[in-house]
RONUKE-840580 format. One record per residue (C-alpha): residue in one letter; x, y, z. Coordinates in steps of 0.5 Angstrom, whole numbers, plus 500, padded with zeros to 3 digits. Each point is the difference from the previous one (the first is absolute). Example, Ala and Ser with C-alpha at 12.3 -4.5 7.8 and 13.67 -1.06 7.14 Angstrom:
% RONUKE-840580
PT, rest, xx, yy, zz
PT, A, 525, 491, 516
PT, S, 502, 507, 498
% end
This chain:
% RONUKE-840580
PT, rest, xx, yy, zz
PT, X, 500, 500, 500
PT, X, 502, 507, 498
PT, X, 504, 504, 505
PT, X, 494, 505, 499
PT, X, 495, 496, 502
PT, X, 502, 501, 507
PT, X, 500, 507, 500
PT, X, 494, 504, 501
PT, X, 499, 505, 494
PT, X, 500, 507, 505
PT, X, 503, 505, 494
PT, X, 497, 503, 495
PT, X, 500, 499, 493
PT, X, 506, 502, 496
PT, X, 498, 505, 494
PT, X, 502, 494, 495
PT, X, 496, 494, 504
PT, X, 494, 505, 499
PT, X, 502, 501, 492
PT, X, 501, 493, 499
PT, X, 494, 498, 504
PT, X, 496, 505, 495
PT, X, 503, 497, 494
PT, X, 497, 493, 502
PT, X, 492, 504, 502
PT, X, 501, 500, 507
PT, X, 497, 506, 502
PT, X, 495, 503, 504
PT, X, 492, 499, 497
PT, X, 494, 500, 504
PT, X, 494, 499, 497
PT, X, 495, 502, 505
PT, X, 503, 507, 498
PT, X, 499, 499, 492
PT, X, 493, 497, 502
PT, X, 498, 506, 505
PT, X, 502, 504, 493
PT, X, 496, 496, 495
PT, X, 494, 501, 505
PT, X, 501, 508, 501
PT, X, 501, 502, 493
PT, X, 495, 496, 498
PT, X, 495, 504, 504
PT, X, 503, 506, 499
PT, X, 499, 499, 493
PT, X, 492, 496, 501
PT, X, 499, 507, 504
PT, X, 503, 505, 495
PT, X, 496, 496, 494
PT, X, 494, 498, 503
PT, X, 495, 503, 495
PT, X, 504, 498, 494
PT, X, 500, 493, 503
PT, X, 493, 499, 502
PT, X, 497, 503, 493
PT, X, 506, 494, 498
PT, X, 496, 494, 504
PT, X, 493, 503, 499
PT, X, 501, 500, 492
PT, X, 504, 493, 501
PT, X, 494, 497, 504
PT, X, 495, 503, 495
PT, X, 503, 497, 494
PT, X, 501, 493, 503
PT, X, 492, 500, 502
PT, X, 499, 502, 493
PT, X, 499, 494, 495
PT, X, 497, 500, 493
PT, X, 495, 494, 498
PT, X, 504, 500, 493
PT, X, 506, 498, 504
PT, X, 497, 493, 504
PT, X, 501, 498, 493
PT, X, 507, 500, 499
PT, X, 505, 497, 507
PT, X, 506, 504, 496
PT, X, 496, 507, 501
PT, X, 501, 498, 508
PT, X, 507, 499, 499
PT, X, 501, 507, 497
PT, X, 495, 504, 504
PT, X, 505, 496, 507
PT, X, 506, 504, 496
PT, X, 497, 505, 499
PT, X, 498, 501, 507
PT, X, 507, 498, 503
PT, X, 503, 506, 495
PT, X, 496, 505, 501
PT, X, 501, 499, 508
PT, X, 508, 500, 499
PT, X, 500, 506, 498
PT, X, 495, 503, 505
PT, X, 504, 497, 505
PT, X, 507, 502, 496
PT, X, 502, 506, 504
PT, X, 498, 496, 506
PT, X, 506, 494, 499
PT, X, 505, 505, 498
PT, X, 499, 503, 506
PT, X, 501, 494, 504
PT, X, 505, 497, 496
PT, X, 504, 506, 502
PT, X, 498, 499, 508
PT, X, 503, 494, 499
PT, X, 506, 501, 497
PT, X, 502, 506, 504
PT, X, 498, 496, 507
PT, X, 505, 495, 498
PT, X, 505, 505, 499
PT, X, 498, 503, 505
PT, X, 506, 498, 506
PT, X, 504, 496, 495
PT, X, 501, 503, 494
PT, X, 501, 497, 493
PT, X, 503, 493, 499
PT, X, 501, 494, 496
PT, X, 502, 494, 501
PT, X, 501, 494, 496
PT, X, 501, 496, 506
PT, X, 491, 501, 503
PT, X, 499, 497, 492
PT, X, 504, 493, 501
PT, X, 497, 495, 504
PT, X, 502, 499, 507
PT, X, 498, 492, 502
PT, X, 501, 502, 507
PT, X, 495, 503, 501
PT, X, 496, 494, 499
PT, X, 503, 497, 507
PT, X, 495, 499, 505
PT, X, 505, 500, 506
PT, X, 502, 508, 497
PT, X, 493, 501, 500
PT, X, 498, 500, 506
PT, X, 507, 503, 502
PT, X, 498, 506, 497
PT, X, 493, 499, 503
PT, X, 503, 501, 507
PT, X, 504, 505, 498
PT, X, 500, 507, 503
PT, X, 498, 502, 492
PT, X, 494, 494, 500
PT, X, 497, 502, 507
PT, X, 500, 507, 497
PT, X, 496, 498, 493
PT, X, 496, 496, 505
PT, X, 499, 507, 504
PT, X, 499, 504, 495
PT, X, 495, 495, 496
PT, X, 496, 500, 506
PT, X, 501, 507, 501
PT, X, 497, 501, 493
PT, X, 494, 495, 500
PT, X, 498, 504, 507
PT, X, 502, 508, 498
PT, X, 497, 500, 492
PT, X, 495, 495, 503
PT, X, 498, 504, 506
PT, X, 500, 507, 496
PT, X, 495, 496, 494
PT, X, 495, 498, 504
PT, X, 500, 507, 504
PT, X, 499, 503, 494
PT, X, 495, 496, 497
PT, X, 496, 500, 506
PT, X, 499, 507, 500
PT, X, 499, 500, 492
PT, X, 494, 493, 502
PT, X, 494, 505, 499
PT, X, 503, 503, 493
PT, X, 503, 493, 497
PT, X, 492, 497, 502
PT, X, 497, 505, 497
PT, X, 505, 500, 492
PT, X, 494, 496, 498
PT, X, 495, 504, 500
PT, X, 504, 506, 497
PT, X, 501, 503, 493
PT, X, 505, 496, 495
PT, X, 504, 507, 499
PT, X, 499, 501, 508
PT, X, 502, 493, 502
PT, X, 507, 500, 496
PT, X, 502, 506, 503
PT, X, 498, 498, 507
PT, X, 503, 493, 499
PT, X, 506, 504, 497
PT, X, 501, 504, 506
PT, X, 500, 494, 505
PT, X, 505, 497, 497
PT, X, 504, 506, 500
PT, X, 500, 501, 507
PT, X, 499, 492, 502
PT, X, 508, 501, 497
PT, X, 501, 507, 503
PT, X, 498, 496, 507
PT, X, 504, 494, 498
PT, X, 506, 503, 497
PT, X, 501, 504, 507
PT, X, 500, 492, 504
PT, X, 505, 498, 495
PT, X, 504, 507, 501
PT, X, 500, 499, 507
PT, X, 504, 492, 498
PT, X, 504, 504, 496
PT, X, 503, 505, 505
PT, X, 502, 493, 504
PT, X, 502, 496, 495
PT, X, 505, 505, 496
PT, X, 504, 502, 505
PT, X, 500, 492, 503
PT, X, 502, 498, 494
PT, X, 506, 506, 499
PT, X, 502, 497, 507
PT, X, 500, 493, 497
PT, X, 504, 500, 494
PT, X, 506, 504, 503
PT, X, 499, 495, 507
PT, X, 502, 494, 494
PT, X, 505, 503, 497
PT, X, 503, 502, 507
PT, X, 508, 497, 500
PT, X, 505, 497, 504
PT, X, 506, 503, 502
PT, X, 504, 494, 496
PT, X, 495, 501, 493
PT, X, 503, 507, 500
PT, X, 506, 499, 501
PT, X, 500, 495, 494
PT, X, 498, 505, 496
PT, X, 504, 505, 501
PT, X, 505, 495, 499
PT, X, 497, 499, 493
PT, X, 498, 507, 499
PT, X, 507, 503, 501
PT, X, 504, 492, 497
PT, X, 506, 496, 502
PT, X, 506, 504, 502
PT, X, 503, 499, 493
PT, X, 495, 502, 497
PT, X, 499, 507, 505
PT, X, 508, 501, 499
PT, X, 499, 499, 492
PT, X, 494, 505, 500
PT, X, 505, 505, 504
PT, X, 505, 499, 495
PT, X, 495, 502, 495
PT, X, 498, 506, 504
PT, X, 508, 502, 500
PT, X, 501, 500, 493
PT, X, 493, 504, 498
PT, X, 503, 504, 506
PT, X, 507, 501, 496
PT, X, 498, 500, 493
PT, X, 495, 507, 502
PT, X, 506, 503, 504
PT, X, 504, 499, 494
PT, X, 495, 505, 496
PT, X, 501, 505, 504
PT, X, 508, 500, 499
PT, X, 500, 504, 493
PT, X, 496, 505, 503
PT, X, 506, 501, 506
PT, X, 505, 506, 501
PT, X, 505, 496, 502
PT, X, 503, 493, 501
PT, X, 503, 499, 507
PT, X, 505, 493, 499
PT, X, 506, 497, 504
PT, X, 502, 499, 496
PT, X, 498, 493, 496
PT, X, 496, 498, 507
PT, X, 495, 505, 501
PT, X, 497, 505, 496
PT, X, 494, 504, 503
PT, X, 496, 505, 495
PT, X, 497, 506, 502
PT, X, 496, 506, 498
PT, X, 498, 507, 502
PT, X, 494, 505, 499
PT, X, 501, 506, 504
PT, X, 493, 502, 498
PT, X, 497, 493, 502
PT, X, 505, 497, 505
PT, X, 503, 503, 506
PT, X, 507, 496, 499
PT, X, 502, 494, 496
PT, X, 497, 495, 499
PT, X, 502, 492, 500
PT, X, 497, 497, 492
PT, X, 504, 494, 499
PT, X, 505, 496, 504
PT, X, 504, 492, 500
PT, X, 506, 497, 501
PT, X, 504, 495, 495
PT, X, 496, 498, 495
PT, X, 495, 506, 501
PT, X, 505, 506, 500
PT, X, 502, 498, 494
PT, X, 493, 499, 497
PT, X, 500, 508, 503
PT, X, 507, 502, 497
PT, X, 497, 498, 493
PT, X, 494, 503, 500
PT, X, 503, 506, 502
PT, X, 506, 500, 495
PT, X, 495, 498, 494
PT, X, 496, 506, 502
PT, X, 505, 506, 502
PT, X, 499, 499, 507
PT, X, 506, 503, 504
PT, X, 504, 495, 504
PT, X, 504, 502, 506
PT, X, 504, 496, 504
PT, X, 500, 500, 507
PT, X, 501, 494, 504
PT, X, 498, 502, 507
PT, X, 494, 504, 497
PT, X, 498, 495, 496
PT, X, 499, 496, 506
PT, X, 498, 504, 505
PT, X, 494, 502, 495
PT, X, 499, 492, 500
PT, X, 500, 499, 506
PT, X, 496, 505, 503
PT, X, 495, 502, 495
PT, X, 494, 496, 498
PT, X, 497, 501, 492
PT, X, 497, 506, 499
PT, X, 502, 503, 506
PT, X, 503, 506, 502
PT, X, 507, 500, 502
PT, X, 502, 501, 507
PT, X, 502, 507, 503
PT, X, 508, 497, 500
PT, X, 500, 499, 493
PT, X, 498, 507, 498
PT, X, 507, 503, 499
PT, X, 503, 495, 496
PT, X, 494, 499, 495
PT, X, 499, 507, 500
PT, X, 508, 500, 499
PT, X, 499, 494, 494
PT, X, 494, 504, 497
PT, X, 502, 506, 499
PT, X, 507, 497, 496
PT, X, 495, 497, 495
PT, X, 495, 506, 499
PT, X, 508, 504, 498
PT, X, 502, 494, 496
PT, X, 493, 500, 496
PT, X, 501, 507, 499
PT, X, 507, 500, 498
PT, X, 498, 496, 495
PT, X, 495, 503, 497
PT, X, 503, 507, 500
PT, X, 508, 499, 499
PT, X, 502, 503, 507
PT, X, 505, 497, 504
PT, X, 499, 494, 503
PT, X, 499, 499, 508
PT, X, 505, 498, 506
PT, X, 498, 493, 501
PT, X, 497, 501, 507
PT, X, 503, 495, 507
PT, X, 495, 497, 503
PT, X, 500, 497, 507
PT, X, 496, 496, 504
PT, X, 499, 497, 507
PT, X, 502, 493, 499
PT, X, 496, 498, 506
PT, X, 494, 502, 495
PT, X, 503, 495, 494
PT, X, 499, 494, 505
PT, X, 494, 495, 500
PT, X, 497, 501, 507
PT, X, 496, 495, 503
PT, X, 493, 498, 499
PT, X, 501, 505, 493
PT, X, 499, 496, 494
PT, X, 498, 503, 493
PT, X, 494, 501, 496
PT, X, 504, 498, 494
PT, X, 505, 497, 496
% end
């Protein structure tokens, strides 16, 4: 038997156990809810439309009492004046069957939404299982159906028979009525027979929805080891999460590459390190760290920067000051202004040098704590 077999399901269900168990059908439904809304548009639409019904049902009744002698002759003339009846009824009652045909698809999605699921066509044969009947049976959800089977029985039952005994005196006397004064009587009594049944059904429903909400999260309830197996396989194996980090590097790498031809300057040990900078003096308060690696990835830095005339400026310990001590796209520190600052200012002159002519800059000597140029404890990169 399985180790979760043991525990009692005591945490709430995961946002994937709640997808997958929607993916299946599983969801929230309470059907005393789609019932009670049937019931009531059908009354509110009884009692909005009762002339047009009742003129419906007095010309429907009047076409079926009336009979030609001609047509005793022929049995087919039934056949057709039956059709005749039933189409002319359907249309009559038309916007009526619309209207519950909503009710009845809005009441079911009314707490769990819209699903589909291949899973409720197949058959399942162990639904045919005695003993698992009667297990759902003596379950809290069977004794709650059997509730609210009585409860309906007592409730539409009690507010019916409440109703008709009031109306006793007026269902007697339909008979002695005019054919136009009686459809529209009978008319109004079933309108307000479903109004009066619609409010015990409604009452149901108010009990059962919120129940059945409980329910359905209270079976899909985890235990502790369900969701620890799936966060194993949320997350996967060791080797799997290490492969997925070392994709997130190298996407991470390819975008600092971009902004490379875009840098000012290249900072380089100069085959160890390199660290690409840039700054906008109307957007940034001090130079920003764009690009940065070591070994392979400096390389891949000096290259780009070659191919794309972007200075490069050897300086070891600033190269690796910055490395250490800035993450990408961050400022750097405060001790590192002088000597950015110093390199900067070489490599505005020399473009200016080179495109007017003039005479070309003192290549500035740049100093740097060498403190600043050691890995610390606990500092690790955000790229390589």
């Amino acid at each position: 038997m399985a180790e979760t077999d043991f525990q009692e399901r005591t945490e709430q269900a995961t946002p994937k156990r709640r997808e997958d168990a929607r993916r299946r059908g599983q969801v929230a439904r309470s059907r005393e809810l789609n019932i009670a809304a049937v019931l009531l548009a059908g009354a509110i639409v009884l009692m909005a439309a009762r002339p047009h019904f009742g003129a419906a049902m007095e010309d429907l009744v009047r076409r079926g009492l009336t009979l030609d002698p001609a047509a005793l002759d022929h049995p087919q003339a039934m056949t057709a004046a039956l059709a005749d009846a039933g189409l002319a009824a359907l249309l009559a009652f038309a916007p009526l069957l619309v209207v519950l045909a909503l009710a009845a698809v809005g009441g079911a999605l009314a707490i769990g939404g819209w699903v589909f699921s291949a899973e409720h066509v197949a058959p399942k044969w162990s639904r045919l299982d005695p003993v698992q009947g009667l297990r759902r049976l003596a379950s809290v959800r069977g004794l709650m159906e059997v509730v609210k089977a009585l409860a309906k029985a007592g409730l539409i039952g009690g507010f019916a028979l409440g109703y008709l005994l009031w109306v006793r005196d007026s269902v007697i006397t339909l008979g002695l009525e005019p054919l136009r004064a009686a459809m529209s009587d009978t008319g109004s009594m079933i309108a307000i027979t479903l109004v009066v049944c619609s409010f015990g059904m409604l009452i149901v429903a108010l009990i059962d929805a919120p129940f059945q909400l409980w329910s359905h999260n209270r079976e899909l309830r985890m235990t502790r080891q369900e969701i620890r197996e799936e966060l194993k396989e949320t997350e996967g194996r060791p080797e799997v999460r290490s492969r997925i980090r070392a994709l997130q590097q190298q996407l991470a790498s390819r975008r600092m590459l971009r902004e490379v031809p875009r840098a000012d300057v290249v900072v380089t040990n100069p085959t160890h390190f390199a660290v690409a900078l840039r700054y906008d003096d109307r957007r940034m308060r001090a130079p920003v760290v764009v690009a940065k690696g070591v070994d392979h990835v400096a390389a891949r830095i000096r290259d780009l920067a070659a191919a794309n005339r972007v200075a490069l400026f050897e300086a070891p310990l600033l190269a690796r000051a910055l490395y250490w001590t800035t993450n990408l796209n961050q400022e750097i520190p405060g001790p590192l202004y002088l000597a950015v600052a110093q390199v900067l200012t070489y490599v505005y002159r020399v473009r200016a040098a080179v495109q007017t002519g003039a005479a070309w800059p003192e290549r500035p000597a740049v100093t740097v704590d060498a403190a600043l140029a050691e890995p610390r404890r606990g500092r690790r990169p955000t790229a390589d």
